[in-house]
N, C-alpha and C positions, 0 to 999 in steps of 0.2 A: 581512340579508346582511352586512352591518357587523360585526356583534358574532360572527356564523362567521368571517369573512375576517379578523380580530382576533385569533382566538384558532385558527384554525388555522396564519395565520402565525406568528403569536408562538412556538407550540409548536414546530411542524416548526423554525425556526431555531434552538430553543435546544437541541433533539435532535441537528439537524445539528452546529453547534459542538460540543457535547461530545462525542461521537462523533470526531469530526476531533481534540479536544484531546487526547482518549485516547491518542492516536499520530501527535503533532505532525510527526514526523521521517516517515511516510508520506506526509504531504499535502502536506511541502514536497519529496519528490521530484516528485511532480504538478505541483507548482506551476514546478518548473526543465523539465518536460516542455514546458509554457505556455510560459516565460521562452525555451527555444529557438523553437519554434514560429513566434512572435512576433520573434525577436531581440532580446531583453531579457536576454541572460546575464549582464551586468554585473549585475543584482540579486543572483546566487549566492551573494556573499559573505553577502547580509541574509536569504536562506532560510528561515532556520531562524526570525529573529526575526518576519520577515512572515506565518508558518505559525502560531505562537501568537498575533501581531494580529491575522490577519483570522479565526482559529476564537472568538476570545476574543471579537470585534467581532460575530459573530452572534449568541452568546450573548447579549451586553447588550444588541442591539436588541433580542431576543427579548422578555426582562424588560422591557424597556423599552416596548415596543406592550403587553403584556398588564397594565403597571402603567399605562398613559394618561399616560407623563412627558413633559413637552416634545414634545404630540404634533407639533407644527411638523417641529422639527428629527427626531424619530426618522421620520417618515415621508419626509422627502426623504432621510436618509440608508438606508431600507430602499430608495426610490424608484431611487438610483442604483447601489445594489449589486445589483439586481436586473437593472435595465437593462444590468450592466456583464456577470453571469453568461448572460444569456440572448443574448448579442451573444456571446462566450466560448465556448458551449455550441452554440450555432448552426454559428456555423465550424468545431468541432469535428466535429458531426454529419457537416458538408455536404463537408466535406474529408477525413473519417477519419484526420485525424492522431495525433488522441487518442481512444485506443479506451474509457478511462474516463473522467469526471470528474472524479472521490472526492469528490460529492459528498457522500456518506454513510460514506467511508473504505472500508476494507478488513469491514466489515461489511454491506452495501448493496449492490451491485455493479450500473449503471445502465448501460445501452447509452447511444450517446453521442444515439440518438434519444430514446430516453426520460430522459436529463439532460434535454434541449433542452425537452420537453413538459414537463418539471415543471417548469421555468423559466416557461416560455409560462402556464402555470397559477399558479403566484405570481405573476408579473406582473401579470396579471387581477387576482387580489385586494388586492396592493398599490397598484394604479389608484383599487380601491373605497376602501379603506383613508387612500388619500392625497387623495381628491375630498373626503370627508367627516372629515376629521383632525378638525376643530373641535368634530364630536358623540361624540370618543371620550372617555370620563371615568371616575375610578377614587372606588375608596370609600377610599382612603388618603391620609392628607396626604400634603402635598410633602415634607415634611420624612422623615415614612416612607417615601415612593418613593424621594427620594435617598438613604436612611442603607441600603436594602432593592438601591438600582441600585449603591452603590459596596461593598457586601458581595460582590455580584455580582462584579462586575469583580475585585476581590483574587484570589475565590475561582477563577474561571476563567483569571486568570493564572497563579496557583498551581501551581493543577493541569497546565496545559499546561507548565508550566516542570518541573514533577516527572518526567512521564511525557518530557520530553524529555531529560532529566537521568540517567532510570532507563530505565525500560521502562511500555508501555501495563498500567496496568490491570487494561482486560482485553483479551484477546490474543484477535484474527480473525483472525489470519496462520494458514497449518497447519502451520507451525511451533510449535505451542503447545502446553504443558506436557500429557501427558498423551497426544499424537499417535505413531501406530506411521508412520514416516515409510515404510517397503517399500510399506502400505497405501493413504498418500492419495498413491503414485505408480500408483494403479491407478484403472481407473475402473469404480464401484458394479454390482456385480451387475444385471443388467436396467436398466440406466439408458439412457438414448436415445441413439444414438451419431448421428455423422457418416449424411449419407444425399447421396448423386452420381446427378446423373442424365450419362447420355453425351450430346453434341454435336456433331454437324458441320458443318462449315461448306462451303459450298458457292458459287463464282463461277459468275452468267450476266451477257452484254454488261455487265459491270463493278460490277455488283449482285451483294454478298456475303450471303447469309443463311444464318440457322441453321435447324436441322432433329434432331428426336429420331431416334432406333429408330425409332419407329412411322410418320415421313411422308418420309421422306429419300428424293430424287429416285434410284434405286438403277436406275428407269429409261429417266431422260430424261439422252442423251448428251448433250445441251447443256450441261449444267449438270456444272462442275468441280469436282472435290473438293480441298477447300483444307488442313484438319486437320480430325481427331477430339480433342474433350479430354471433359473430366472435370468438369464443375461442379458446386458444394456447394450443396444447394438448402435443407438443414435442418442444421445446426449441434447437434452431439450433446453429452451431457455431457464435460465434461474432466478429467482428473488433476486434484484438487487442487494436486499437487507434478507440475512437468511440465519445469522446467529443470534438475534436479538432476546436474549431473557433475561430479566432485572426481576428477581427474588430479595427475601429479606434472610433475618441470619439463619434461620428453621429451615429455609428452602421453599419458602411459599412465593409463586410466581405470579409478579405484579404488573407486567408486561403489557398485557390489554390494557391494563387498568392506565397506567401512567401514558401510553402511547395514543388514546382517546378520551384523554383528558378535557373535560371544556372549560377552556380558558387559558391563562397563559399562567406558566408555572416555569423554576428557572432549574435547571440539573447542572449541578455542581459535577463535575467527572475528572479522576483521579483512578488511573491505572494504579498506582504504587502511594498510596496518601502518607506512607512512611516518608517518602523523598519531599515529599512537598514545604517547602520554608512555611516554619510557625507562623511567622508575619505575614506570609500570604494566606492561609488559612482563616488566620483573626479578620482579614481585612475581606476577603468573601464572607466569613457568618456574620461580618457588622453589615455587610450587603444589604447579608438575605432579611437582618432583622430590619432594617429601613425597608426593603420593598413589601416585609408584612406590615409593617405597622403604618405606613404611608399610601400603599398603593393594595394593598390586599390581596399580593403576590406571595406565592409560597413556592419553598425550593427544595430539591430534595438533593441527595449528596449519591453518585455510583461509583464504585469502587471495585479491586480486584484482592486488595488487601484482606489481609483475615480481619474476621469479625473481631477477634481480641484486640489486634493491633489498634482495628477504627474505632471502637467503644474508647479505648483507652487515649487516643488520639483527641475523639470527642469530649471529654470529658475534660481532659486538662486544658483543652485552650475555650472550652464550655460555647460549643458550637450547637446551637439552636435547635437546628435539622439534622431528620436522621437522613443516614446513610443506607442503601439497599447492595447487592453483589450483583455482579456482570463481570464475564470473561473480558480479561487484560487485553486483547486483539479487539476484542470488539469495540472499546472504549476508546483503544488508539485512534481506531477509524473515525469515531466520531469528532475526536478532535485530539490536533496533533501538538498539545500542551498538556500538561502533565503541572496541575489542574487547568482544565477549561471550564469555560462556563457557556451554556446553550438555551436559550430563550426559545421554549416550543408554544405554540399555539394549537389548540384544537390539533393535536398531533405533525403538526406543521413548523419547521426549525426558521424562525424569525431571525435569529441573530445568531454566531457567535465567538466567544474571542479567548485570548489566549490570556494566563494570570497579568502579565507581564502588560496587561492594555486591558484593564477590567471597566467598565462604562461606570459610570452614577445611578443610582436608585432613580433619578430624574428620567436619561437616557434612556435605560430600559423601561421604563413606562410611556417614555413618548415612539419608543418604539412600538409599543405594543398598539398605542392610539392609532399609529396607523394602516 
């Protein structure tokens, strides 16, 4: 049970971290979801840094139990971050605040009861794992586990620091290159839907109960009718894409319009357009004005900023396109750059990329050629 509980922790947590490192900037929205929850907002500012330490810190325990290094110290530190997630994941469950974990990122998707059981279930085996530390042993010297644990480490900070830098990887979001966005705002042919049963509620001598269709006192005067409602008894499948509305500053909703667009057109997207560097701004609307004047491509700008902010934002660095409004969550998902830029076709996401790797007016046209 040792050498299973050894290596199936080892694995799942090295799975876990890079997974989460793939898309650092998803797991530290989760993590400020926590940070309110809790009343820990003062961390916000460190976000982003604590979302590549602690994806990066599962990793190396990972390696670390499966290498048998310092088992002392790797299993009190598996011991307490376990204890810490399953205390975390508990309250979650028990109070439905947080509807996900991530634990497994936007690839995995875990009810907040079954986070809590898979916690409860590592636990167990890091209990075994940490009773018996001193019979866990590897066929590598120490000198190969350490040269073998700090490759490790480089490498998972690396990468968490890139895909925070750029973009994931690879992309779970359904926002991802290759998606007909009209399409995952619908839901799959024959797939399960929503299922209600009717309720009523009913008063006698101060005793309120509930009653289906089939037993409901409909004969006995005694008993008061209180309401009828609707209860959700089976939860059906959902829209992939389900919060999608892009309005202008009035609130006129443009959505259809822009999402069955025929042709290829480019969305500038910017959660916060106040955070955005001047220079990168200037250097996307000099973009957008080469892809019209060249290729007879037009781009429009989404945002979660106020209308005042972006007008005035627009105006001073005399940015071509307008801007439309969409929820700050929803923009995240589409891309995890703050500004990106997203090449759609016929409602179909051709390309896209992060400010920091913006293509050529060339580029994007020969993208579209094909």
């Amino acid at each position: 049970m040792l050498k299973f509980s050894k290596y199936f922790v080892g694995i799942l947590f090295i799975i876990s971290g890079l997974i989460k490192l793939n898309d650092p900037t998803g797991f530290s929205i989760k993590l400020e979801e926590y940070f309110v929850l809790f009343g820990l907002t003062f961390l916000n500012p460190l976000v982003l840094t604590l979302s590549v330490f602690i994806c990066a810190l599962e990793v190396i325990l990972g390696v670390a139990l499966l290498l048998s290094l310092r088992n002392k110290l790797t299993a009190w530190l598996l011991l307490i971050l376990i204890v810490f997630f399953t205390i975390l994941t508990g309250y979650s469950a028990i109070s439905g605040k947080v509807t996900d974990c991530g634990c497994f990122g936007d690839a995995i998707k875990l009810s907040p009861w079954q986070s809590f059981m898979k916690d409860v279930i590592l636990l167990a085996l890091i209990l075994i794992i940490f009773k018996s530390k001193e019979k866990l042993t590897s066929a590598f010297s120490e000198i190969r586990q350490l040269s073998i644990l700090l490759s490790t480490t480089l490498i998972a900070i690396l990468f968490g620091v890139f895909c925070l830098f750029y973009l994931p990887v690879v992309d779970f979001l359904p926002y991802k290159i290759g998606n007909n966005i009209p399409e995952q705002m619908k839901v799959p042919v024959g797939a399960i839907t929503d299922s209600f049963t009717t309720v009523m509620t009913y008063e006698k001598e101060g005793l309120q109960k509930e009653f289906d269709l089939k037993n409901y006192p409909w004969q006995d005067s005694t008993w008061k009718w209180l309401k009828t409602e609707n209860k959700l008894i089976r939860e059906g499948v959902k829209p992939k894409i389900k919060d999608l509305r892009i309005a202008d500053a009035d609130g006129n909703d443009y959505s259809e319009d822009f999402i069955t667009y025929a042709g290829a057109r480019l969305w500038v997207v910017s959660n916060e357009l106040e955070k955005v560097n001047p220079i990168v701004l200037a250097s996307i609307s000099a973009l957008a004005v080469q892809l019209e004047k060249e290729y007879k491509i037009s781009t429009i700008g989404l945002t979660a900023s106020s209308d005042i902010a972006t007008e005035n934002i627009r105006h001073e660095l005399n940015i071509m396109f307008s801007f439309y409004y969409c929820d700050a969550t929803t923009l995240k998902t589409m891309v995890r750059s703050n500004p990106g830029v997203l090449l759609i076709q016929n409602g179909v996401i051709i390309n896209k990329w992060a400010f920091r790797a913006l293509p050529s007016a060339k580029e994007i046209a020969t993208q579209i050629n094909k």
